[in-house]
N, C-alpha and C positions, 0 to 999 in steps of 0.2 A: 706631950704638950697639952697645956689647958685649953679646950677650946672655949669655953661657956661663955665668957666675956669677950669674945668676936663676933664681929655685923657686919653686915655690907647693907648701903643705902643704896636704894632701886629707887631711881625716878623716870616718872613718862611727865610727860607737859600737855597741857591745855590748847584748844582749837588758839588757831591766830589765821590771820587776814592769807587767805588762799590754802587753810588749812581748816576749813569748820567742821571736820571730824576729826579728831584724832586717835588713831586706836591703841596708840600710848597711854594715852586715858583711862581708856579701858584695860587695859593691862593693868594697871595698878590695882583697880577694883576685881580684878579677877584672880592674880596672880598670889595674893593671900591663900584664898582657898585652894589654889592647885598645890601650893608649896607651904602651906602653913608657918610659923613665923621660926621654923629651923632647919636645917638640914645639916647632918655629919656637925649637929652640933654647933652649927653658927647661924646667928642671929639675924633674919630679913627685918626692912624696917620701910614702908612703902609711901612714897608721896608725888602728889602731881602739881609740878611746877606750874608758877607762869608764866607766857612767853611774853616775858617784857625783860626792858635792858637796868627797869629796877627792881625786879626779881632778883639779879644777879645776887646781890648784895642785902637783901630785905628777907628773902627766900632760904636761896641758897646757899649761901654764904654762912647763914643760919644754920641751916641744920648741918653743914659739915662741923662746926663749932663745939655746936652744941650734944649732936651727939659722935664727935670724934669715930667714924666708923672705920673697919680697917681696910674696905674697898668700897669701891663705889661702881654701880653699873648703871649708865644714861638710855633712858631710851628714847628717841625722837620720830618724825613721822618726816621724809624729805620725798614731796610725789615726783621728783623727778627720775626716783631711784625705783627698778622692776626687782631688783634680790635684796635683802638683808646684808648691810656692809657695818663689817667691826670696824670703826675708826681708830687707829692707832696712833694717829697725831693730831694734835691743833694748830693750830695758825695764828700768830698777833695778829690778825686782823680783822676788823666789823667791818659791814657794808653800813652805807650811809642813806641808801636808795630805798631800803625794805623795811617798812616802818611794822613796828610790835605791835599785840595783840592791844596796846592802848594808844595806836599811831603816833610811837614816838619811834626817834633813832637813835644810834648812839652819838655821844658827843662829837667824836674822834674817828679815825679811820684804824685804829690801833688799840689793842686790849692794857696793855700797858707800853708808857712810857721808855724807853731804851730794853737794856737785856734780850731775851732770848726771842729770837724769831720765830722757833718753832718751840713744841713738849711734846713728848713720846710718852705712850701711855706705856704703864710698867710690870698691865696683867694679861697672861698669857693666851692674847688673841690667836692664835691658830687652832690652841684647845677650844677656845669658844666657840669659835668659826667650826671645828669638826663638830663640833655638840649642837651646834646647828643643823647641822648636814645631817646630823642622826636622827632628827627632827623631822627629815622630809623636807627642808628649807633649802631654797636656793641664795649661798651665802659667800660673800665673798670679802677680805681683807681689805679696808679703804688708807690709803694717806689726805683723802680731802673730806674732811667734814663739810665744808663752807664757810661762809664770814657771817653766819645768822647769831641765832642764841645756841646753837647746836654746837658749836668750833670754839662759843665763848665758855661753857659751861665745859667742856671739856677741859680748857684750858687753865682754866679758874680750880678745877678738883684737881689735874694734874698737880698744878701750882703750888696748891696745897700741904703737895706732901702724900697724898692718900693713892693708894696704888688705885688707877681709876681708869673706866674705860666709858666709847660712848657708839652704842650700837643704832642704825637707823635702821628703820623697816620703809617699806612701801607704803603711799596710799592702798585703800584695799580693791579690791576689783570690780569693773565695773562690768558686769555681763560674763558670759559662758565664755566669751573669746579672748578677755583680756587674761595676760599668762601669770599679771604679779599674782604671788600668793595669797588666800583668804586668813582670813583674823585664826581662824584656830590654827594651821597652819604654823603663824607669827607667834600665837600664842604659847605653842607645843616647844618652838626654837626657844621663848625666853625661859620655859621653862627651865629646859635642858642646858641651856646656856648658864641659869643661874646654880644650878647645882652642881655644874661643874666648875663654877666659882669657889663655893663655898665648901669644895670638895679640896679645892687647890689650896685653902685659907686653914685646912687642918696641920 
C-alpha cells in the first residue's frame, strides 16, 4: 500500500478561563521536533486550536476540509482528570454555563439538531492507551469527554467521516506531592501514542 499521501492532524488548544496554561499548547510546538513531520511514512500536520464555540467551524472545521487528513488525534487539557484518558465517544451535548476563551457559550444545549446521540471513535484506542503505558503514563479508556469544546470537537471530526480520536491529559503538577504526571511524562505518551497511530495508518 502507498503510504506517502497519508496525515493525521494533531491538535492541542489554547489557554481558556480556568485553564491559563495549557500543556496541549505546548505539545504542538514541541511534538514537531520529537516526531518530525513523518513516521512509517505518514504525514504529521500540527495546530493549536481555539477554545471558542466559533473555532468549531472558523478553525476546525477548516482544516479537516482543507486538508482532508486520514485520522485525526485531539489533544485537550481537563484539570479535573489526574491519568491521561482516550476518549472513545462524544456526546450531543454542550454546557451552556462554561463560557469560551472569548466568554461566549453555545447557542443550544445540543451539538446538532436530532440524529445520533452519541459517536464512537473509530481508532484503535486500547493500542493508544497501551502506548501510553509504554510511555510511563498513567492511562486510562474514557466514555465521557464532557459537554465543553473537548466532546464538541470530537464529535464534529467523528462526524466527519475522519477516523478520529480525542485524548485528554492532566493539568500539570503542582509541587513534589501532587501524583498527576509532569509535561515530559505527557509528552513521551503523545509521542508514543502518535506513532503508533501512524503505525496503524500503514
Amino acid at each position: 500500500m502507498n503510504n506517502k499521501n497519508k496525515t493525521i492532524l494533531v491538535t492541542g488548544f489554547s489557554p481558556f478561563p480556568g485553564a491559563p496554561v495549557n500543556p496541549t499548547e505546548k505539545l504542538m510546538r514541541r511534538l514537531p521536533n520529537r516526531l518530525g513531520h513523518h513516521q512509517h511514512g505518514v504525514a504529521f500536520t500540527f495546530h493549536v486550536l481555539p477554545t471558542t464555540w466559533q473555532g468549531r467551524s472558523e478553525v476546525t472545521q477548516h482544516l479537516r476540509q482543507t486538508l482532508a487528513p486520514d485520522a485525526i488525534v485531539h489533544f485537550g487539557v481537563d484539570g479535573t482528570r489526574r491519568t491521561l484518558n482516550i476518549e472513545t465517544r462524544a456526546v450531543n451535548r454542550a454546557t451552556l454555563v462554561r463560557p469560551d476563551a472569548a466568554g461566549l457559550s453555545p447557542e443550544r444545549p445540543e451539538l446538532a439538531t436530532g440524529g445520533d446521540r452519541t459517536r464512537r471513535s473509530a481508532l484503535p484506542a486500547s493500542a493508544l492507551r497501551d502506548a501510553a503505558w509504554a510511555a510511563g503514563a498513567p492511562a486510562h479508556l474514557s466514555v465521557d469527554a464532557g459537554t465543553y469544546l473537548c466532546n464538541a470537537t470530537l464529535w464534529d471530526s467523528i462526524g466527519s467521516g475522519i477516523p478520529s480520536i480525542f485524548v485528554h491529559v492532566p493539568a500539570l503538577p503542582k509541587g513534589r506531592r501532587d501524583s498527576r504526571p509532569g509535561y515530559h511524562v505527557i509528552e513521551e505518551a503523545a509521542v508514543r501514542l502518535l506513532q503508533e497511530t501512524a503505525r496503524r495508518l500503514r
